[in-house]
N, C-alpha and C positions, 0 to 999 in steps of 0.2 A: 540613521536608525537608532536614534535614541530611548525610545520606548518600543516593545515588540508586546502583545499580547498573542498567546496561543490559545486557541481554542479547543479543546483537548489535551488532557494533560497526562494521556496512558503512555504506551510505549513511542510511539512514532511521536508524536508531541514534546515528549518529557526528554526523547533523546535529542531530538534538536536543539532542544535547552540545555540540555547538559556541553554539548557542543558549542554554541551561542554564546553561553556562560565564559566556557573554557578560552573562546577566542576575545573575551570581553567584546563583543560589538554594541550591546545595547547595555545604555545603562542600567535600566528598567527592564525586568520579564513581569509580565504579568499572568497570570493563570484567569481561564475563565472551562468552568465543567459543572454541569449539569449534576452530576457526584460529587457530593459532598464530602462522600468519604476520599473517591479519589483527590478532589482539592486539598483536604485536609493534608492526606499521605505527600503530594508532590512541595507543598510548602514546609513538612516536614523533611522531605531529605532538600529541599532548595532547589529543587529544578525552578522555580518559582519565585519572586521576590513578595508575592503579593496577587491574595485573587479578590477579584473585584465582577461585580454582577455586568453582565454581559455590553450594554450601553452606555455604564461608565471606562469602561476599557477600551472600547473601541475609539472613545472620544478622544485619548490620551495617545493614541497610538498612531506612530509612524508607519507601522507595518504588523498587521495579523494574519495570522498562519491559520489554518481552519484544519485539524487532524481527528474530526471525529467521521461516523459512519456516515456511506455517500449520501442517503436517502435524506439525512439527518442533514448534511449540507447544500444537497439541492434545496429545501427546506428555506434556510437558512441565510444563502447566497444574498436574495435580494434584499433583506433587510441590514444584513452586514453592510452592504453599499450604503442603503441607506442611511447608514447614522454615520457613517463613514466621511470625515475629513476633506476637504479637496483635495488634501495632498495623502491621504494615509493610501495602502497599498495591501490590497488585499491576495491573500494565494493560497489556493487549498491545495490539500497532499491526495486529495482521492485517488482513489487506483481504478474510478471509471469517468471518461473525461465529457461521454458525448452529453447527457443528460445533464453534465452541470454546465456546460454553456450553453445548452439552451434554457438555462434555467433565468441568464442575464441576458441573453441574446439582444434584450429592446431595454434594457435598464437604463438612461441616461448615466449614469459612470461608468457603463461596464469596463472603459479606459481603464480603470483605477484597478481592474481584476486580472490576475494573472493565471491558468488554469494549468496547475500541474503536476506531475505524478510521480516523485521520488520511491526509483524502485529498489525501496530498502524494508527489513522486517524482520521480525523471528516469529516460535507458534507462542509467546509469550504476551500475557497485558499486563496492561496499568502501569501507575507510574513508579510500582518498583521493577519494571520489566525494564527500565530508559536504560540505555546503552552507552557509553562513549564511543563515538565512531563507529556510528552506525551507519552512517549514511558516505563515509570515505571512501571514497575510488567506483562509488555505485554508479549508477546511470539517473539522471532524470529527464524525463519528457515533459517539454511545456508545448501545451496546444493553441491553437490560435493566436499565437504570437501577433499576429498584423491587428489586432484585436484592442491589444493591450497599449495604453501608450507607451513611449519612448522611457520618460522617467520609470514609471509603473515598471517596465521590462529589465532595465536596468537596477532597479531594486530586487529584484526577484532575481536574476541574476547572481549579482554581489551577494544575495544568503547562499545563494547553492554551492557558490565558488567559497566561500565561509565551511560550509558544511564538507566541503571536499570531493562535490560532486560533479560529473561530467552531463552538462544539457545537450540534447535535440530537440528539433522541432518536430512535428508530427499531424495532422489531421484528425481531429475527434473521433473519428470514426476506423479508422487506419488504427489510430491507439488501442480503440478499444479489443478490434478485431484481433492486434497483435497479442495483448495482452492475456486474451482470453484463452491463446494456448498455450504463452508462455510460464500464466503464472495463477490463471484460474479455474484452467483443465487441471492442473496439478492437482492445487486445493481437493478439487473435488472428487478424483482419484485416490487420495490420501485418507479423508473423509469417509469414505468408502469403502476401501480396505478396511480401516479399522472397524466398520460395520459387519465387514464380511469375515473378520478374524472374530470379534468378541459374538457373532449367531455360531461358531464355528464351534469356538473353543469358551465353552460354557465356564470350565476349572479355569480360574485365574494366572494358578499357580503354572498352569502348563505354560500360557504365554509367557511368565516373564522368566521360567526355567529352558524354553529353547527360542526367545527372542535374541538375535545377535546382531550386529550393528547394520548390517542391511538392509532387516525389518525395520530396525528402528530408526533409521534414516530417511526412509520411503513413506513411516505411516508419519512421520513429527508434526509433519502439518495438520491432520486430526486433530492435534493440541490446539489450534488457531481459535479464536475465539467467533462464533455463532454472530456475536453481536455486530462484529464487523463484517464476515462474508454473508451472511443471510441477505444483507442490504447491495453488498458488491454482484453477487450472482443474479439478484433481482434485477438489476439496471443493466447489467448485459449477455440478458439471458438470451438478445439475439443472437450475435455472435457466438457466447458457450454453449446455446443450442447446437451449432453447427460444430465447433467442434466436437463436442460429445458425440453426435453423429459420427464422426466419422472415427474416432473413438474407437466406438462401440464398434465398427464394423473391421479395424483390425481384433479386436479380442473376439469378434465372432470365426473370424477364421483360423486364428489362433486355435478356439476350443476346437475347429474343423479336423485340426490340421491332427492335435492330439488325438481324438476321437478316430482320426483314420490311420495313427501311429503313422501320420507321415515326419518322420525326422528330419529330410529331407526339405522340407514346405518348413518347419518348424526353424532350422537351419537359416534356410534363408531369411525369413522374417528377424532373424537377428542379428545378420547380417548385413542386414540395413537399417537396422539401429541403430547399428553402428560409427551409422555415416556421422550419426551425432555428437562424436568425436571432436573435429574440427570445429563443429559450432559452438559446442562448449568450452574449448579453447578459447574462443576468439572470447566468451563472453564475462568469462571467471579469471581475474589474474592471477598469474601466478604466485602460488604463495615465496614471500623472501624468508 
């Protein structure tokens, strides 16, 4: 991996660069962004060695990263292929898997594509948001593995194990399903708090005089940028449909439960929230 082009250069792109950089693996980073100011800004702090318009980069490239919005990459996919190398190696970071293979599904290279979903982030953009180790001890999911060739797979690989990250395998649709409550019911919980505190709480001043780390931990994702989830929630609004459903229908009983001063029912319901204990364990390391 001598030459690496990323294609997005905000926060999820710019930290892998920074990372990339820090392990020296590629001699070459190249930047390719649609923003020009973000290009400007990521070649000024250096996540970048150099951006170059989207066709000449790719042709230089041993292996490009695709970290912009999904819709923007389904888009995008089959042309990346095609001006894509025999040997270069393509991998996007979307966080929705099923829509973007089917987007190569019949490509003649799609070998050359690796489809996967590094689950790493903060509610921060751009590329003064890039992080060092950001992506350390996280999880990533590559899909369709049986898909991708051998070499193809082993490149893709070797960046994650680079990046510090732990891979599984998964089924597009199995991913997205998972995701959708692990990490896009959130979002849109979050999102919506903050909707339902600023119709609430008109005075400013009130929120940030009795906001305390709790609120502010639960609403942080609201900070997430539009431009990225607008496009995420649209490609799996199957699956976040159904979670929201179901959702909705614990805070319906929820408000029951209030409404009938049952403490009791109220009680319980938190009670088994609690179960989620153990799963959060297993899935956040311990801090050393």
């Amino acid at each position: 991996m001598e030459t690496i082009t990323i294609i997005g250069t905000g926060l999820i792109g710019g930290s892998a660069a920074l990372d990339l950089r820090k392990a020296g693996v590629p001699k070459t980073l190249i930047g390719v962004d649609q923003n020009t100011v973000n290009a400007e800004r990521a070649l000024a702090l250096q996540l970048v060695d150099q951006v170059l318009p989207l066709a000449e980069a790719v042709a230089v490239s041993d292996l490009v990263l695709v970290a912009i919005p999904v819709t923007a990459i389904a888009q995008l996919l089959p042309t990346l292929l095609d001006l894509a190398g025999p040997h270069t190696v393509v991998v996007d970071f979307g966080s929705t898997k099923g829509q973007l293979c089917e987007a190569v599904k019949d490509h003649p290279r799609r070998a050359q594509f690796v489809a996967a979903h590094p689950i790493a982030g903060t509610e921060n953009s751009g590329p003064a948001a890039a992080l060092h180790g950001l992506y350390q001890g996280k999880m990533n999911i590559i899909c369709e593995k049986e898909k991708s060739s051998e070499a193809a797979l082993a490149t893709a690989l070797e960046l994650f194990t680079v990046l510090g990250m732990n891979t599984i395998f998964m089924d597009p649709k199995e991913h997205d399903k998972h995701v959708a409550y692990i990490s896009h019911l959130s979002h849109v919980s979050s999102f919506l708090l903050g909707l339902t505190v600023l119709d609430v709480e008109k005075d400013e001043k009130n929120i940030f005089a009795l906001a305390g780390s709790g609120f502010a931990s639960t609403v942080r994702l609201a900070k997430s940028s539009p431009d990225m989830w607008a496009p995420i929630f649209e490609q799996n609004s199957h699956f976040l449909g159904h979670a929201l459903g179901q959702y909705i229908k614990h805070l319906q009983r929820f408000q029951e439960c209030l409404q009938n001063k049952d403490t009791a029912g109220l009680y319980q319901m938190m009670q088994q929230a609690n179960q989620i204990r153990p799963v959060l364990e297993g899935i956040i390391p311990p801090v050393k």
